[in-house]
mmCIF file of the C-alpha atoms, coordinates in Angstrom:
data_MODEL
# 
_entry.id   MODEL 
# 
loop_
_atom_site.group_PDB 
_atom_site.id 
_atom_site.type_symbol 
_atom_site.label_atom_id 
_atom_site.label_alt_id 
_atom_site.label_comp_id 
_atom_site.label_asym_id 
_atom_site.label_entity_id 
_atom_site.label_seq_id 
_atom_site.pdbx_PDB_ins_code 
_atom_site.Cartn_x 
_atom_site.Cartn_y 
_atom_site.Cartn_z 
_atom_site.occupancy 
_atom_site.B_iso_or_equiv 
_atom_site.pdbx_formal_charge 
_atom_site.auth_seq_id 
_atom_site.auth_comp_id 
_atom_site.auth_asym_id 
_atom_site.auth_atom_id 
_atom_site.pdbx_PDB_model_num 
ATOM 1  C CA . UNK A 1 1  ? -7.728 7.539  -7.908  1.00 0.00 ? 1  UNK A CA 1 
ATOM 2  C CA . UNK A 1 2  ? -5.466 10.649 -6.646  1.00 0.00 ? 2  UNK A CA 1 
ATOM 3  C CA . UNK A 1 3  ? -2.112 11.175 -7.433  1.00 0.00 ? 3  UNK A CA 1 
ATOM 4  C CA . UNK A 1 4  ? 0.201  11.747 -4.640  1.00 0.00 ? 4  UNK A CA 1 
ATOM 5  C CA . UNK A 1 5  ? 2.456  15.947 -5.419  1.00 0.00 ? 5  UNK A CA 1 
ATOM 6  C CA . UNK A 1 6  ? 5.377  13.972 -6.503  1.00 0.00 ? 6  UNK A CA 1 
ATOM 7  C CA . UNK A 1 7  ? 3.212  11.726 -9.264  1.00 0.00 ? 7  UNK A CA 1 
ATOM 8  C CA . UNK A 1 8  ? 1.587  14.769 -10.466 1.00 0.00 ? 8  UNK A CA 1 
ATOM 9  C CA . UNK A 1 9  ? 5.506  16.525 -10.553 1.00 0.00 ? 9  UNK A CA 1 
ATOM 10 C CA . UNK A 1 10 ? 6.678  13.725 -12.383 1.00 0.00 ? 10 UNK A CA 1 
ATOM 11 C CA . UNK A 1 11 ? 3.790  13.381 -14.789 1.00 0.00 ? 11 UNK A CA 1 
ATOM 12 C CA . UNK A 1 12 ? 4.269  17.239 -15.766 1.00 0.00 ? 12 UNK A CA 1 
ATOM 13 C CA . UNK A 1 13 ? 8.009  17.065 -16.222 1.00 0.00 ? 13 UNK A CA 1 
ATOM 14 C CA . UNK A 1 14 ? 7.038  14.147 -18.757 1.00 0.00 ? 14 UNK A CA 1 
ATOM 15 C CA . UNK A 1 15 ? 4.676  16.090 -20.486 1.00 0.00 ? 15 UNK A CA 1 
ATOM 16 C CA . UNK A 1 16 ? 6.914  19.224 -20.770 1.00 0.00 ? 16 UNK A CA 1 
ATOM 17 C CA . UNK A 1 17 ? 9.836  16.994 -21.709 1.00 0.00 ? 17 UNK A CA 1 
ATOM 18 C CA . UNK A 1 18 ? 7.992  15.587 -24.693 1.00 0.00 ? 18 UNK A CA 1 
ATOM 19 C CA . UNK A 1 19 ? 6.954  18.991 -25.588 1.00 0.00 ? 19 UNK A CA 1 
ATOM 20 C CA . UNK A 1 20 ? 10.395 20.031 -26.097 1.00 0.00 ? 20 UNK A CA 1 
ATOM 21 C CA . UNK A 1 21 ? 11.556 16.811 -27.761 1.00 0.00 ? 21 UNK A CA 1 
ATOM 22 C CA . UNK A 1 22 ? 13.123 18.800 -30.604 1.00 0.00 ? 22 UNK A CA 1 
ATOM 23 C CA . UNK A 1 23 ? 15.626 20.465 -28.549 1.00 0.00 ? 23 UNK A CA 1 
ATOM 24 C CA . UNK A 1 24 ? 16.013 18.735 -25.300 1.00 0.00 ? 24 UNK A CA 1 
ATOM 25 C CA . UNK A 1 25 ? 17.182 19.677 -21.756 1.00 0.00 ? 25 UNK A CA 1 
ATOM 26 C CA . UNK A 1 26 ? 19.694 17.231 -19.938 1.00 0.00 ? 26 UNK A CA 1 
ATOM 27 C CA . UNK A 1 27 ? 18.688 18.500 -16.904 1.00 0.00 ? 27 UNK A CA 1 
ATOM 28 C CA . UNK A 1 28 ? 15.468 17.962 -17.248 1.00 0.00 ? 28 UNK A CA 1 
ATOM 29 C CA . UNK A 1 29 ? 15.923 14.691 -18.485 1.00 0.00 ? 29 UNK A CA 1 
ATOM 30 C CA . UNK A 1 30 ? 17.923 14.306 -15.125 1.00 0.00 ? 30 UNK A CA 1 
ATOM 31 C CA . UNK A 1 31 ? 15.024 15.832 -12.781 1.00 0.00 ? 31 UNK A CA 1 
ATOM 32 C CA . UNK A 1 32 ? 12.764 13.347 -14.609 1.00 0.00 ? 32 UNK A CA 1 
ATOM 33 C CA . UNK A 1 33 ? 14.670 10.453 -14.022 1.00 0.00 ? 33 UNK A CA 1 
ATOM 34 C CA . UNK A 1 34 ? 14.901 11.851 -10.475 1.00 0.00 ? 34 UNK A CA 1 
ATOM 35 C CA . UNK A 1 35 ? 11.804 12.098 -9.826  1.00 0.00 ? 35 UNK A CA 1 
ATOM 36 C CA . UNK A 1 36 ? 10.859 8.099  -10.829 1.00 0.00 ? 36 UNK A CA 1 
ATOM 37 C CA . UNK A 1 37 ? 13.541 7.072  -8.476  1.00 0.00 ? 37 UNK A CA 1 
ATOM 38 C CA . UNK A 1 38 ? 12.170 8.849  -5.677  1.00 0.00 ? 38 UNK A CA 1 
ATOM 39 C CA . UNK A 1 39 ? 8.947  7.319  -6.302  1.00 0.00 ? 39 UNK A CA 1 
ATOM 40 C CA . UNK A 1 40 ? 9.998  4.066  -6.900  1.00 0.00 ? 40 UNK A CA 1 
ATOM 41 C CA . UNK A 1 41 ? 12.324 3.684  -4.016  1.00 0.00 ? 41 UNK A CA 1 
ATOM 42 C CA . UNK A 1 42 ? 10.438 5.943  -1.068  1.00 0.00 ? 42 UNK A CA 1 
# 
């Protein structure tokens, strides 16, 4: 199965998100949350 550029953005911005779980970013928490939106709703 392929992932569409926006699945693959989102799925990265996960990944880096948990890497940095120690000391995390709001914003991008808030591009992450973004992101599902956009896919959810397009």
């Amino acid at each position: 199965m392929k992932l569409t550029e926006q699945e693959t953005e989102l799925i990265e911005a996960i990944r880096n998100f948990n890497k940095i779980r120690h000391n995390p970013s709001i914003e991008l928490e808030w591009w992450i949350r973004e992101l599902f939106e956009r896919l959810l709703y397009k």
